[in-house]
N, CA, C and O atoms as a DFTB+ gen file, in Angstrom:
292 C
 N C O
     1  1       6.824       5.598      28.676
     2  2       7.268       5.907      27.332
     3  2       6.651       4.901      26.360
     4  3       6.780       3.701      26.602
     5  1       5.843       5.406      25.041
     6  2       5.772       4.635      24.103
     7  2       6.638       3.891      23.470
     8  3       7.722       4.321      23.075
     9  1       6.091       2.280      23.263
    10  2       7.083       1.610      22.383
    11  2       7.147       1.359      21.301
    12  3       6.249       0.600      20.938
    13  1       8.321       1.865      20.015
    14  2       8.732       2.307      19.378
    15  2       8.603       1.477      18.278
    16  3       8.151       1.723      17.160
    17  1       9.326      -0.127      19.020
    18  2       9.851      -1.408      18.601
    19  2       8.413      -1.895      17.387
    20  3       8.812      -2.775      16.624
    21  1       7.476      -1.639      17.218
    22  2       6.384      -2.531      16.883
    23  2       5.016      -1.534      16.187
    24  3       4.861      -0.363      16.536
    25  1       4.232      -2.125      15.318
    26  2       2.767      -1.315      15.498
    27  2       2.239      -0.386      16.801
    28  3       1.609      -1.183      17.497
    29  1       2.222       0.329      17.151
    30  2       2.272       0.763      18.451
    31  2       0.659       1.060      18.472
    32  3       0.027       0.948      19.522
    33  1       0.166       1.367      17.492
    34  2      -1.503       1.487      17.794
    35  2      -2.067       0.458      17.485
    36  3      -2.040      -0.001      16.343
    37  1      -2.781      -0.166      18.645
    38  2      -3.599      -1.298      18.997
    39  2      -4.441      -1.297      17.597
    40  3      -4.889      -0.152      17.540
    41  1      -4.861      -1.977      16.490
    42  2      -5.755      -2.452      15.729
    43  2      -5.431      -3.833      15.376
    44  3      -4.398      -4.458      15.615
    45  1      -6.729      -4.283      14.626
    46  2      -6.213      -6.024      14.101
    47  2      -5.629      -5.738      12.748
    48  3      -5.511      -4.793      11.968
    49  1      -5.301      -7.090      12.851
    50  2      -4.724      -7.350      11.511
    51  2      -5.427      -6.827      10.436
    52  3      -4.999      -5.833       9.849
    53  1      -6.617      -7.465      10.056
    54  2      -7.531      -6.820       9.197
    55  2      -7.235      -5.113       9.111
    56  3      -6.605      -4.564       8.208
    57  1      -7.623      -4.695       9.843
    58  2      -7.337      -2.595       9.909
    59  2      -5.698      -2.429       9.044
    60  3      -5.397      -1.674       8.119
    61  1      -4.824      -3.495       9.804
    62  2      -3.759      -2.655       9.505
    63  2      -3.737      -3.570       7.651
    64  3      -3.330      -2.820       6.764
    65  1      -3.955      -4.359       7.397
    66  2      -3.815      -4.790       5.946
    67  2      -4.920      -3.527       5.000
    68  3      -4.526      -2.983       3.969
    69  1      -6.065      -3.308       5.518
    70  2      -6.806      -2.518       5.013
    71  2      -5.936      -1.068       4.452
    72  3      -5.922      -0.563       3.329
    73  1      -5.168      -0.606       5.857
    74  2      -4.097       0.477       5.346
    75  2      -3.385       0.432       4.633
    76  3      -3.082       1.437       3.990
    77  1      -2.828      -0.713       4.441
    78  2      -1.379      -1.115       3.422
    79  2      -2.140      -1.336       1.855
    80  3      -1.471      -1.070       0.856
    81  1      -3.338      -1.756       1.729
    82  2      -4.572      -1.210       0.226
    83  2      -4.564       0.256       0.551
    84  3      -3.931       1.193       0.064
    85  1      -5.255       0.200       1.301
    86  2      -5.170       2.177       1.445
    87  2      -3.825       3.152       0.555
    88  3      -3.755       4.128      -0.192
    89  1      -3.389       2.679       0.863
    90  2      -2.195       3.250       0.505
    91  2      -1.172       3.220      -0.726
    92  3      -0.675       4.232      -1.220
    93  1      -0.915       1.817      -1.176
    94  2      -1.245       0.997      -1.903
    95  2      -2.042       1.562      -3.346
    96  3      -1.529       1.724      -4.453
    97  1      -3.192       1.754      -3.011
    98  2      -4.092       2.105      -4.246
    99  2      -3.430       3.540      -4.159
   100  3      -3.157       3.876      -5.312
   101  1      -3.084       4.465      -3.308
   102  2      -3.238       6.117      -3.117
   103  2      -2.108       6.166      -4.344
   104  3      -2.295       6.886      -5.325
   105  1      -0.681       5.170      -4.171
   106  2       0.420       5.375      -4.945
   107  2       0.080       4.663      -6.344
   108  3       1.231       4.565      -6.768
   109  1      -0.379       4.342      -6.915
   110  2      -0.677       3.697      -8.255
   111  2      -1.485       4.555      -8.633
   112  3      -1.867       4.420      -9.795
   113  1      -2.026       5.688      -7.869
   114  2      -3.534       6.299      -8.292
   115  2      -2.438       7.804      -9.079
   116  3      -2.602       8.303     -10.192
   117  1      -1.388       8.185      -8.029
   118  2      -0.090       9.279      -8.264
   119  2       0.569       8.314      -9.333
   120  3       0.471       8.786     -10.465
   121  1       1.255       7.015      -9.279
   122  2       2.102       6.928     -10.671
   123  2       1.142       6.864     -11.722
   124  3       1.641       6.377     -12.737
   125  1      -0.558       7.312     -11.895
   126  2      -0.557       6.775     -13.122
   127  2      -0.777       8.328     -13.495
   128  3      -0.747       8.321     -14.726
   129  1      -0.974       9.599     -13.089
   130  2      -0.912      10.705     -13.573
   131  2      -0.262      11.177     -14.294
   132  3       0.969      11.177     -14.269
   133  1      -1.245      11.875     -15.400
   134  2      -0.330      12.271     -16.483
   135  2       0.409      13.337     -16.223
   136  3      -0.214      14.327     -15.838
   137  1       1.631      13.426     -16.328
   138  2       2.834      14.094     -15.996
   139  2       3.123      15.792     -16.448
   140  3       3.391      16.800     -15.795
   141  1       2.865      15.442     -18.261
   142  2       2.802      16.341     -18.796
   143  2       1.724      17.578     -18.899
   144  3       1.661      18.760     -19.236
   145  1       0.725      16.246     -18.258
   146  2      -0.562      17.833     -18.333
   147  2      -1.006      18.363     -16.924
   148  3      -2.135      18.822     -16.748
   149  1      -0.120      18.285     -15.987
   150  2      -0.109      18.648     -14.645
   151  2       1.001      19.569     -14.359
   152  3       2.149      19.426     -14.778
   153  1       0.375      20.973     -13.266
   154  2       1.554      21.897     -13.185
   155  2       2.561      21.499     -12.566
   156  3       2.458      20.698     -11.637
   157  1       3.469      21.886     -12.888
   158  2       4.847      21.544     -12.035
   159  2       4.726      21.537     -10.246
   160  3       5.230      20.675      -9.526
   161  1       3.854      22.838      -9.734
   162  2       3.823      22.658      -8.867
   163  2       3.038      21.530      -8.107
   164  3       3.358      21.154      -6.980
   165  1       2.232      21.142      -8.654
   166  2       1.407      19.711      -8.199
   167  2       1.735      18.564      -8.476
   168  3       1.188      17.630      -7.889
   169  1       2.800      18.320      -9.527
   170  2       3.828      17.588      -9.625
   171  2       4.485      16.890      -8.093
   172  3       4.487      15.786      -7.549
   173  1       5.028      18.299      -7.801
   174  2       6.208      18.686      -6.676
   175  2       5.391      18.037      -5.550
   176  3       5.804      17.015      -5.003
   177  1       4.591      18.442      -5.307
   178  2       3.256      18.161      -4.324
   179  2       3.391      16.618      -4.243
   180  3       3.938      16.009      -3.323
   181  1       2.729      15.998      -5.502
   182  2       2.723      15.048      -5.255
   183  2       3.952      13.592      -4.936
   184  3       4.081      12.609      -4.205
   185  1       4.571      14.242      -5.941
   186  2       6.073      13.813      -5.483
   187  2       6.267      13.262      -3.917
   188  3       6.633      12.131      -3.595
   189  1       5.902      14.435      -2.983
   190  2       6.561      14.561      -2.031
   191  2       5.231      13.988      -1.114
   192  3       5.172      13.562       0.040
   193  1       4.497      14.123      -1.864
   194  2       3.128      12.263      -1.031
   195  2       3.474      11.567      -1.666
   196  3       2.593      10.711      -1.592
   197  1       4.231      11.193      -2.380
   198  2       4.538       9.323      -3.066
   199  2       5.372       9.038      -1.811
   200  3       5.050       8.325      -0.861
   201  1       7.024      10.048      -2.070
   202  2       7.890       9.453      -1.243
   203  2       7.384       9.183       0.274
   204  3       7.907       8.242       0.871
   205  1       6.529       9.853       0.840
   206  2       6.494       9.787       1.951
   207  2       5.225       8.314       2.072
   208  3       5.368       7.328       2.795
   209  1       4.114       8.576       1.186
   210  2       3.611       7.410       1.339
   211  2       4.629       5.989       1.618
   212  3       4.639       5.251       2.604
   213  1       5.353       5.932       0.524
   214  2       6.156       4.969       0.508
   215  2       6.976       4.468       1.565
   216  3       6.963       3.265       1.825
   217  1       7.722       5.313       2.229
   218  2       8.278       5.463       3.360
   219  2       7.135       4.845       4.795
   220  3       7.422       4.075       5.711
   221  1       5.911       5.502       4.515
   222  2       5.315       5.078       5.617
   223  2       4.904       3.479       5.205
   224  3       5.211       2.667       6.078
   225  1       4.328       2.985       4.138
   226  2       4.220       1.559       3.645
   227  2       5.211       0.417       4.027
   228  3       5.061      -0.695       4.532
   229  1       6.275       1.127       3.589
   230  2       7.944       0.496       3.959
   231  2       7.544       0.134       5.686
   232  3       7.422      -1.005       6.137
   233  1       7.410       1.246       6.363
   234  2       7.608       1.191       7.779
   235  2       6.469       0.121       8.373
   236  3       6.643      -0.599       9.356
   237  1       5.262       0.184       7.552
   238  2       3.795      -0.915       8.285
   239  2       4.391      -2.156       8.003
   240  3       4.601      -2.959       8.912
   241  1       4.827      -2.507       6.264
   242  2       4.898      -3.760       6.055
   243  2       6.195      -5.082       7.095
   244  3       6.186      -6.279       7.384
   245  1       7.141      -3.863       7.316
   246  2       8.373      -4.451       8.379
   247  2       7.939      -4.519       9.455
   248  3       8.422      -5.385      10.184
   249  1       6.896      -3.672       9.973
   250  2       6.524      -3.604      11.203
   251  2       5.548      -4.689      11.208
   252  3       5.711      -5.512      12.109
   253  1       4.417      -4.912      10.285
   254  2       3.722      -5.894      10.089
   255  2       4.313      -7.581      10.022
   256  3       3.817      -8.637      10.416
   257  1       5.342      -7.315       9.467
   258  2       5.594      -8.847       9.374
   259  2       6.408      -9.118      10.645
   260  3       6.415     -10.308      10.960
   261  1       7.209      -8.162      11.583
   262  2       7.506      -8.217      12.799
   263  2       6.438      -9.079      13.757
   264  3       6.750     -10.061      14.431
   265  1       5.153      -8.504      13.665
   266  2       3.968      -8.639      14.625
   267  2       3.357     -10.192      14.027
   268  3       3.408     -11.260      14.637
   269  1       2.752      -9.938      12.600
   270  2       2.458     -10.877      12.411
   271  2       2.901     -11.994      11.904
   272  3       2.142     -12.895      11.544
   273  1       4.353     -12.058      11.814
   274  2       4.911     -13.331      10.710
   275  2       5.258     -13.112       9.325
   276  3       6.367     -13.335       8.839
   277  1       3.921     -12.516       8.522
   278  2       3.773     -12.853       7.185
   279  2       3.034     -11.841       6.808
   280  3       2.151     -11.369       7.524
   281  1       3.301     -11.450       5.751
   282  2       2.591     -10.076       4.474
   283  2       1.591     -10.481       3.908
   284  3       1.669     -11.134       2.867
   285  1       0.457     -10.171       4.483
   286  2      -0.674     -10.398       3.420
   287  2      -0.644     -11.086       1.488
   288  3      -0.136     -10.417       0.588
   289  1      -1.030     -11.918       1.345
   290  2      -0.694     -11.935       0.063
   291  2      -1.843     -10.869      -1.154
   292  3      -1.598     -10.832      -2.360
């Protein structure tokens, strides 16, 4: 059985900080869209890649500082 507890896919540090920019930039790139001149439905869309981005960010950075100590500055 895979373990759950930790980063579970083998990369270095470097890879996994690279993701947390990755990602990082993806959500600043969605809050800076203009709101009003976008359809509702792509709105909705995106909405629902922020929260989840976020959610997955949440999950690297705890998991990250588990493994490595400390959060990239």
């Amino acid at each position: 059985m895979n373990n759950t507890d930790s980063l579970s896919i083998p990369m270095t540090m470097g890879d996994w900080v690279l993701i947390m920019e990755s990602v990082s930039s993806r959500l600043k790139e969605i809050d800076s869209i203009d709101t009003d001149s976008t359809d509702d439905d792509v709105m909705a869309d995106l909405y629902t890649d922020q929260q989840n981005l976020k959610g997955l960010l949440g999950y690297i950075k705890i998991e990250f500082k588990k493994e490595y100590g400390a959060l990239p500055e």
